[in-house]
C-alpha positions as CSV (number, residue, x, y, z in Angstrom):
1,X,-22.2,24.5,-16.0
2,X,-19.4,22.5,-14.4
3,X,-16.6,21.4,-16.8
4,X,-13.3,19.2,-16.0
5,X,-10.2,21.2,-15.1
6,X,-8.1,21.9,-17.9
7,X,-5.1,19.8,-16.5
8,X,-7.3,17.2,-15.9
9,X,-8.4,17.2,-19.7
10,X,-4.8,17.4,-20.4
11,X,-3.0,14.3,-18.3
12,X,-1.5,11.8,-20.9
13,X,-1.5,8.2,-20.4
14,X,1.1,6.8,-18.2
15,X,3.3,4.1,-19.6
16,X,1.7,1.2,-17.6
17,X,-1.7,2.4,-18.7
18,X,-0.4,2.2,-22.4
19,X,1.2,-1.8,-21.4
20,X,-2.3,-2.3,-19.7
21,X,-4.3,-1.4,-22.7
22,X,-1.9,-3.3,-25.3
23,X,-2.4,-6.6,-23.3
24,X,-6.2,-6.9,-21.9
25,X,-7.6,-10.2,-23.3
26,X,-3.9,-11.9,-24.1
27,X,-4.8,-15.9,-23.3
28,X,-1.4,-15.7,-21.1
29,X,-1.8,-12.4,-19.4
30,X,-3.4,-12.0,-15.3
31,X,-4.4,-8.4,-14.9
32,X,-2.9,-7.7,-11.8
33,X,-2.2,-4.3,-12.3
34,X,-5.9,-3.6,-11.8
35,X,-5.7,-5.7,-8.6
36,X,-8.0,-8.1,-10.0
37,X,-7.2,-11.7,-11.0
38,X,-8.7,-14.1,-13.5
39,X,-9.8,-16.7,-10.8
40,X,-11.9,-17.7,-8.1
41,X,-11.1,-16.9,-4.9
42,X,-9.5,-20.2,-3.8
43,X,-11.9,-22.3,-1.2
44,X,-10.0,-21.4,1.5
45,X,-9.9,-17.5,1.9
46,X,-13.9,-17.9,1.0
47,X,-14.3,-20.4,4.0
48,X,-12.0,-17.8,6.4
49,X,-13.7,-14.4,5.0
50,X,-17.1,-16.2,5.8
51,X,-15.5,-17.3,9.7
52,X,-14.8,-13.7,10.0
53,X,-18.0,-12.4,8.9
54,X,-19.9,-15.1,11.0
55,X,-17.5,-14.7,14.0
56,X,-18.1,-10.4,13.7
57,X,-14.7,-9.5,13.0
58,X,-16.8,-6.4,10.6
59,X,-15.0,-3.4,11.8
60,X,-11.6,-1.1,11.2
61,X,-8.6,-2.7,12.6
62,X,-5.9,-0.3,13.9
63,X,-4.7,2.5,11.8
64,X,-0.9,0.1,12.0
65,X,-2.7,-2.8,11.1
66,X,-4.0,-5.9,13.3
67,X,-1.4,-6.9,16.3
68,X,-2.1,-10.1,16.1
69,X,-0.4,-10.3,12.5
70,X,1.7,-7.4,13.5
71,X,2.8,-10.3,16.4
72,X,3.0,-12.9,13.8
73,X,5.6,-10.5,11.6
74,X,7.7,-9.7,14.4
75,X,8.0,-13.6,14.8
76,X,8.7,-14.4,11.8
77,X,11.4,-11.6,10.7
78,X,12.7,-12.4,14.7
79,X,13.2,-16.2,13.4
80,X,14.4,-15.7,10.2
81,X,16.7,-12.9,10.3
82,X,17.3,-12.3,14.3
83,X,15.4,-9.2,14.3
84,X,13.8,-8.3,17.1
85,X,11.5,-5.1,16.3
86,X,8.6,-3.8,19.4
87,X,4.8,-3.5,17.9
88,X,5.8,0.0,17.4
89,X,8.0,-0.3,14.1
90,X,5.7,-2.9,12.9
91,X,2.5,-1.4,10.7
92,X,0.4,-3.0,7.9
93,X,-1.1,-0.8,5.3
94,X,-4.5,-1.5,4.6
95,X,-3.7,-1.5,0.9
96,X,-0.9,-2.4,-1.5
97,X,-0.5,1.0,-3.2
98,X,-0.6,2.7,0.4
99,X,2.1,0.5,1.0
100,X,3.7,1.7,-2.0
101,X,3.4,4.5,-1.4
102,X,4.9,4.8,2.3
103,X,7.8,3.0,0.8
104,X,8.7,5.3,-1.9
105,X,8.1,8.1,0.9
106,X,10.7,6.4,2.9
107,X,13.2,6.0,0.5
108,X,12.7,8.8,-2.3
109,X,13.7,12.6,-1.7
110,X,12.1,15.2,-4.1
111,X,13.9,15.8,-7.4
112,X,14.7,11.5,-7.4
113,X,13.9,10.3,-10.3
């Protein structure tokens, strides 16, 4: 018989799990930290996810992210701030916590705390 791993078994509860749990159903409190709101999807973002769906845009975009908002970044931080960055050191992770996570990679050695 297959059991779970005895580490697994013995993980604690992080600290945001034990916030998470001590909040879920407060009237004033959005879940975000399960990536999930407590509203509809505004009219808007339906209307463009349906566009997309109708106009086949159904597949993986580059492993960087789409260049045409990778175009639309370089714009804006080029307008704003007078950078001026090539496609190459432009990339949009596919998810927040991968974005996190690239982040803390960049900036973190081991042993910080």
């Amino acid at each position: 018989m297959w059991g779970v791993r005895p580490e697994v078994v013995l993980l604690e509860q992080n600290d945001i799990t034990a916030v998470a749990f001590s909040r879920i159903g407060g009237p004033s409190v959005i879940p975000l930290w399960f990536g999930e709101g407590n509203e509809t999807t505004p009219a808007y973002i339906r209307e463009a996810a349906k566009t997309a769906l109708d106009d086949g845009e159904t597949f993986y975009v580059p492993t960087r992210g789409s260049p045409d908002l990778g175009e639309v970044i370089r714009d804006y931080l080029e307008k704003l701030h007078d950078i001026r960055l090539g496609p190459d050191r432009i990339s949009v992770p596919g998810a927040s916590m991968i974005g996190v996570t690239i982040a803390a990679n960049m900036a973190l050695q081991q042993g910080d705390n």
